[in-house]
VOPANU-557280 format. One record per atom (N, C-alpha, C): residue number from 1; z negated, y negated, x negated. Coordinates in pm, 1 decimal. Atoms other than C-alpha are relative to their C-alpha. Example, Ala and Ser with C-alpha at 12.3 -4.5 7.8 and 13.67 -1.06 7.14 Angstrom:
REM residues 2
{num:1 | c3:0.0 | c2:119.0 | c1:-89.0}
{num:1 | c3:-780.0 | c2:450.0 | c1:-1230.0}
{num:1 | c3:0.0 | c2:-120.0 | c1:-90.0}
{num:2 | c3:6.0 | c2:119.0 | c1:82.0}
{num:2 | c3:-714.0 | c2:106.0 | c1:-1367.0}
{num:2 | c3:-73.0 | c2:-109.0 | c1:77.0}
//
This chain:
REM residues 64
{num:1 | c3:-72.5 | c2:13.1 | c1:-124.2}
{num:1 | c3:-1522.7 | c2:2130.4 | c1:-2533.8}
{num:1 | c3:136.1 | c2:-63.5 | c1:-22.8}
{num:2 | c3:-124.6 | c2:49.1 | c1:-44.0}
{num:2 | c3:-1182.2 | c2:2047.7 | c1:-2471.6}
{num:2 | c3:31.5 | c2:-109.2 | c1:92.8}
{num:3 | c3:7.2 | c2:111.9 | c1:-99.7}
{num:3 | c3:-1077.9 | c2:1736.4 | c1:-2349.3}
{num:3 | c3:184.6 | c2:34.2 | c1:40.2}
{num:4 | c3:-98.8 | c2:-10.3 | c1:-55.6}
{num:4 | c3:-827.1 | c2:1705.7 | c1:-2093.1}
{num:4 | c3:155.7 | c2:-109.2 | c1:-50.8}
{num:5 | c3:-96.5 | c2:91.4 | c1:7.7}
{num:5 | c3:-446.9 | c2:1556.5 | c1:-2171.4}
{num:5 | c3:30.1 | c2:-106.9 | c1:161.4}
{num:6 | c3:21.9 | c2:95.6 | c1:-91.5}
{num:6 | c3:-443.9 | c2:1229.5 | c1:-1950.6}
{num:6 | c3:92.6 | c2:-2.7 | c1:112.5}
{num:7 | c3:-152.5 | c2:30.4 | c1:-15.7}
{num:7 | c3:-50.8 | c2:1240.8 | c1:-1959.0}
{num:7 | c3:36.3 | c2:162.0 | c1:123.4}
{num:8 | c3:-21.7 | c2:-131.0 | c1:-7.4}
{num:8 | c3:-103.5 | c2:1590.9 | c1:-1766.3}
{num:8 | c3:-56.4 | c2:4.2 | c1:126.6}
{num:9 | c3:115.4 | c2:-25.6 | c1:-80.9}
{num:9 | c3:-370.4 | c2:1556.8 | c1:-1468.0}
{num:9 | c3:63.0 | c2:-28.8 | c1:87.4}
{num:10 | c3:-85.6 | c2:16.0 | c1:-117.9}
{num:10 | c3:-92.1 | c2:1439.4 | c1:-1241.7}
{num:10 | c3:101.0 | c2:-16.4 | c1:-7.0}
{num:11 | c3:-120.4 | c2:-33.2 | c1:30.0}
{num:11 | c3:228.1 | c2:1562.5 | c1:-1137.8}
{num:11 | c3:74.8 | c2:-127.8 | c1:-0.7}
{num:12 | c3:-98.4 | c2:90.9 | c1:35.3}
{num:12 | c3:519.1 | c2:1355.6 | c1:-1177.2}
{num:12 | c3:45.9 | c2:-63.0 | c1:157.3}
{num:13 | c3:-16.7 | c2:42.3 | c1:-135.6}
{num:13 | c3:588.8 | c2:1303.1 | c1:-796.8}
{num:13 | c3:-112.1 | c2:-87.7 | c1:53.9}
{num:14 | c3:124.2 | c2:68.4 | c1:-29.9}
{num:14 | c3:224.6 | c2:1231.1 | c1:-785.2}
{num:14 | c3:-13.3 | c2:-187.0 | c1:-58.0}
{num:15 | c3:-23.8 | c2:108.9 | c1:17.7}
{num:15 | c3:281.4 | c2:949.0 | c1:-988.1}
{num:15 | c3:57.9 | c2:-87.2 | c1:39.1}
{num:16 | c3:-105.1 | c2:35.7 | c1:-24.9}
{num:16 | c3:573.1 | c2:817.2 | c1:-846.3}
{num:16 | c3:-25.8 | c2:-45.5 | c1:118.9}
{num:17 | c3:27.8 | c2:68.0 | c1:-125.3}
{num:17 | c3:424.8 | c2:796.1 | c1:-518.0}
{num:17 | c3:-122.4 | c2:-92.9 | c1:15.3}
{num:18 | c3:140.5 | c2:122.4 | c1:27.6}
{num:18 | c3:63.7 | c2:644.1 | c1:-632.3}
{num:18 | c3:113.7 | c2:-164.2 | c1:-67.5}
{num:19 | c3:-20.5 | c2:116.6 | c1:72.7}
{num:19 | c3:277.3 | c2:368.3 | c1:-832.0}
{num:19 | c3:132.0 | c2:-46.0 | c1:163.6}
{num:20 | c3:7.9 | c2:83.8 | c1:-110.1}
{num:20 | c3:486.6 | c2:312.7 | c1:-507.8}
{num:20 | c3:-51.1 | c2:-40.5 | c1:131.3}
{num:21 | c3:109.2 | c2:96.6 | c1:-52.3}
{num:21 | c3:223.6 | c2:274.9 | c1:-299.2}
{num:21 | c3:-41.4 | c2:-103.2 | c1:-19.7}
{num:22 | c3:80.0 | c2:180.3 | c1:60.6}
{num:22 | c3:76.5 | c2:-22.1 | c1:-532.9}
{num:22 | c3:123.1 | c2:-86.8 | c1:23.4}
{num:23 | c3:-75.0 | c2:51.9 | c1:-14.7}
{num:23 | c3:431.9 | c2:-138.6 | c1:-529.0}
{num:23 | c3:-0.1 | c2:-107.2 | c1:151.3}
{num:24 | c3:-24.0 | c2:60.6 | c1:-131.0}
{num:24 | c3:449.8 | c2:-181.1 | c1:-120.4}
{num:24 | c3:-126.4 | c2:-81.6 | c1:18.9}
{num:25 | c3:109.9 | c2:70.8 | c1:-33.5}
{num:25 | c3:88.2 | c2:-296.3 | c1:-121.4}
{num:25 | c3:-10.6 | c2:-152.3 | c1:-33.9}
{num:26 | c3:-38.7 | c2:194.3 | c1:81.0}
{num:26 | c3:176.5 | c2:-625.1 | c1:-398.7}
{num:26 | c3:94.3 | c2:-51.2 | c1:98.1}
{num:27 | c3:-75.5 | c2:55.8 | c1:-52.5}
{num:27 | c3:468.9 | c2:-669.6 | c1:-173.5}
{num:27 | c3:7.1 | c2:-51.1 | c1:132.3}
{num:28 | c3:48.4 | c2:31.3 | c1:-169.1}
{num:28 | c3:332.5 | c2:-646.1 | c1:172.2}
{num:28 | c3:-100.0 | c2:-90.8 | c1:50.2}
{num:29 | c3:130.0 | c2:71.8 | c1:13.6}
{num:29 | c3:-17.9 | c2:-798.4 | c1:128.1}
{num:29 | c3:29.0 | c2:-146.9 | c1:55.2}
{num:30 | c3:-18.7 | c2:132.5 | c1:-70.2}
{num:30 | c3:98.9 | c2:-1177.1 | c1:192.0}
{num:30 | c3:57.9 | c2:-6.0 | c1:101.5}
{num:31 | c3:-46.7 | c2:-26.3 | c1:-108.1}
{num:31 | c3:325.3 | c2:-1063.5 | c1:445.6}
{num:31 | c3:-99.2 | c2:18.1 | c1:123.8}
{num:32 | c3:70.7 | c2:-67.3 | c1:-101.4}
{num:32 | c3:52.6 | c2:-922.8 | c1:662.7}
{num:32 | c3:-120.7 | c2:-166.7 | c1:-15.7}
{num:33 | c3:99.6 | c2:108.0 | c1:2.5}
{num:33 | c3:-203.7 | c2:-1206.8 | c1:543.9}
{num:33 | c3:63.8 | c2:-127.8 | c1:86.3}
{num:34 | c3:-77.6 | c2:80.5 | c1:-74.5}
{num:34 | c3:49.9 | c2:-1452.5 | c1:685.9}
{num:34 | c3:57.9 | c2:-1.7 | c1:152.2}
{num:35 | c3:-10.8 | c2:-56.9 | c1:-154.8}
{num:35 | c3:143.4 | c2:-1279.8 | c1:999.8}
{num:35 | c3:-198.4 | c2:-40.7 | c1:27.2}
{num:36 | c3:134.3 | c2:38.8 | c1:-89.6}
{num:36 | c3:-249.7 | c2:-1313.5 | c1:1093.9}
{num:36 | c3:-52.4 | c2:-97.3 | c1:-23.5}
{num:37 | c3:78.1 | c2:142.6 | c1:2.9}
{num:37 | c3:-329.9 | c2:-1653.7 | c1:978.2}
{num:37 | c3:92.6 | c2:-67.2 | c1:99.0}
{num:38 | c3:-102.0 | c2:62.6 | c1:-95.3}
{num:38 | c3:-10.6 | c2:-1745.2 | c1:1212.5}
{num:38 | c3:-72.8 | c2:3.1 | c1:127.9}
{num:39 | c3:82.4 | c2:-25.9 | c1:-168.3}
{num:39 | c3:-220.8 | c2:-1587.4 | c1:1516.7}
{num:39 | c3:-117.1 | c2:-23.9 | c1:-21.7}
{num:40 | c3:102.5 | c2:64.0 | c1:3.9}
{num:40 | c3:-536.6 | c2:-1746.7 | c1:1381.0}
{num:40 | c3:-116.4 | c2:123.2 | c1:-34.0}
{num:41 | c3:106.6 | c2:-140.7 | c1:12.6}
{num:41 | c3:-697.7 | c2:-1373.4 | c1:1317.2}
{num:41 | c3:-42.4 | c2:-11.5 | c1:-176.0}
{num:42 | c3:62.5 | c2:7.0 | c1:119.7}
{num:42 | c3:-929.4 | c2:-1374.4 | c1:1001.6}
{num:42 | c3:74.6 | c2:162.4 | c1:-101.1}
{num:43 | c3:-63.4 | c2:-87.0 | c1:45.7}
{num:43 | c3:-749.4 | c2:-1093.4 | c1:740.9}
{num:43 | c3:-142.6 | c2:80.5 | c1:-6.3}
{num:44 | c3:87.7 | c2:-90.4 | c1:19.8}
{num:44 | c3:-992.4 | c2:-784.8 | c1:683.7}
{num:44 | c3:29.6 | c2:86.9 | c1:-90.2}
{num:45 | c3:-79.8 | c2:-11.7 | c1:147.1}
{num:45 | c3:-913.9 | c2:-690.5 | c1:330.3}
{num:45 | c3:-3.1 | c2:127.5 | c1:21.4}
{num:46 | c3:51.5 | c2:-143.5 | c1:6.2}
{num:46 | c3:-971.6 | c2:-305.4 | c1:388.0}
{num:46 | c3:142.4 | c2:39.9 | c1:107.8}
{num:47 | c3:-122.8 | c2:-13.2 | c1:-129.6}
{num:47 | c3:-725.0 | c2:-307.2 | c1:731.7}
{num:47 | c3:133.2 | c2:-33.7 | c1:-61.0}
{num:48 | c3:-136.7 | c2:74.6 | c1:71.4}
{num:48 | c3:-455.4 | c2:-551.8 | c1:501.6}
{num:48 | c3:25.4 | c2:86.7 | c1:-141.9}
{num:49 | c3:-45.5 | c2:-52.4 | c1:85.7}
{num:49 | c3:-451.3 | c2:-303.5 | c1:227.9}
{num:49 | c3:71.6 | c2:139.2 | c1:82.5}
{num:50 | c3:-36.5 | c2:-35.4 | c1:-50.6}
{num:50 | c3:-418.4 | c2:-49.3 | c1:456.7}
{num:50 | c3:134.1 | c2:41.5 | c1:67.0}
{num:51 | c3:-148.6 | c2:17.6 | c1:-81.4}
{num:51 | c3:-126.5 | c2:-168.9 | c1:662.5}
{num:51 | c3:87.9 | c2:-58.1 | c1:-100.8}
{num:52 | c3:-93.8 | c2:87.2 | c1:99.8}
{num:52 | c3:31.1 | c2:-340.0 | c1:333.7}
{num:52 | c3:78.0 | c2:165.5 | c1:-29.3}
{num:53 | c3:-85.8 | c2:-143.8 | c1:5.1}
{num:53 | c3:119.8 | c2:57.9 | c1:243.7}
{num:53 | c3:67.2 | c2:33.3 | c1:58.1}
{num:54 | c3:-62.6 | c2:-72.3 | c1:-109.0}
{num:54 | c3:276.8 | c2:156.1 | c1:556.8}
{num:54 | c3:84.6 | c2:-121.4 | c1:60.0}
{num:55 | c3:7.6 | c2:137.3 | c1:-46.2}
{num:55 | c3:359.1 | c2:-227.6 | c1:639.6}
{num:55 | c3:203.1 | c2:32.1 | c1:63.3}
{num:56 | c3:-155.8 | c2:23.3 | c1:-42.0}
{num:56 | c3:790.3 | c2:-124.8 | c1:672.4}
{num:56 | c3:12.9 | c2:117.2 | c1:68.7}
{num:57 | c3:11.2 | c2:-137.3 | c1:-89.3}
{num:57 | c3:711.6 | c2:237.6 | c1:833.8}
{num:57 | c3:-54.6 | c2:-44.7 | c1:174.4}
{num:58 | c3:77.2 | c2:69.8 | c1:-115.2}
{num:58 | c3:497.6 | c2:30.1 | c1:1088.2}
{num:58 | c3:104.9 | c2:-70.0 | c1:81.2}
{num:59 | c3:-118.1 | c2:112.9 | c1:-42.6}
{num:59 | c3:794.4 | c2:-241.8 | c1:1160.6}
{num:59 | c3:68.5 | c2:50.8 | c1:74.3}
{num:60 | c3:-101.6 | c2:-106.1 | c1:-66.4}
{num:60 | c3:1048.3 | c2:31.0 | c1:1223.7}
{num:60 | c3:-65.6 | c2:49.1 | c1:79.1}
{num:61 | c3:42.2 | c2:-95.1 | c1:-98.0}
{num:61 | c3:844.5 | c2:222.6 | c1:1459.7}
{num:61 | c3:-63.6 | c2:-79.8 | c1:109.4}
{num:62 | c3:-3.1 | c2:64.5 | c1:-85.1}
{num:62 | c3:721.0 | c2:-65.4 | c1:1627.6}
{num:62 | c3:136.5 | c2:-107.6 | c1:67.2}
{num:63 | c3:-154.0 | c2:47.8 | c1:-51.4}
{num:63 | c3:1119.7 | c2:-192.2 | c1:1681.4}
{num:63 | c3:48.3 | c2:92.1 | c1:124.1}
{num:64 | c3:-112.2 | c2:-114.8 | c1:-60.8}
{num:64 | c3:1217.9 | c2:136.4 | c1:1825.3}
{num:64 | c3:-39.8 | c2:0.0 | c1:107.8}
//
């Protein structure tokens, strides 16, 4: 059998957007944990990863 090249199984855009996803998630994560310990709401690690991705798409659309 043939094994698959690793460097190959995903496109290049694909990458680019999985690695900034993790990016906004490291960067958002305390942001959002901090916003709800301010209003006394317990974080819900599943909801805060969640909204850590989308966390500046969210901002803007709740401004407008």
């Amino acid at each position: 059998m043939r094994q698959r090249n690793e460097e190959h199984t995903m496109s290049k855009q694909t990458r680019r957007a999985i690695r900034e996803l993790s990016k906004n998630v490291e960067k958002n994560t305390p942001r959002i944990r901090k916003a709800l310990a301010k209003r006394g709401k317990k974080a819900d690690p599943v909801l805060v990863f969640i909204g850590a991705q989308y966390f500046d798409c969210l901002t803007r659309l709740a401004n407008e």
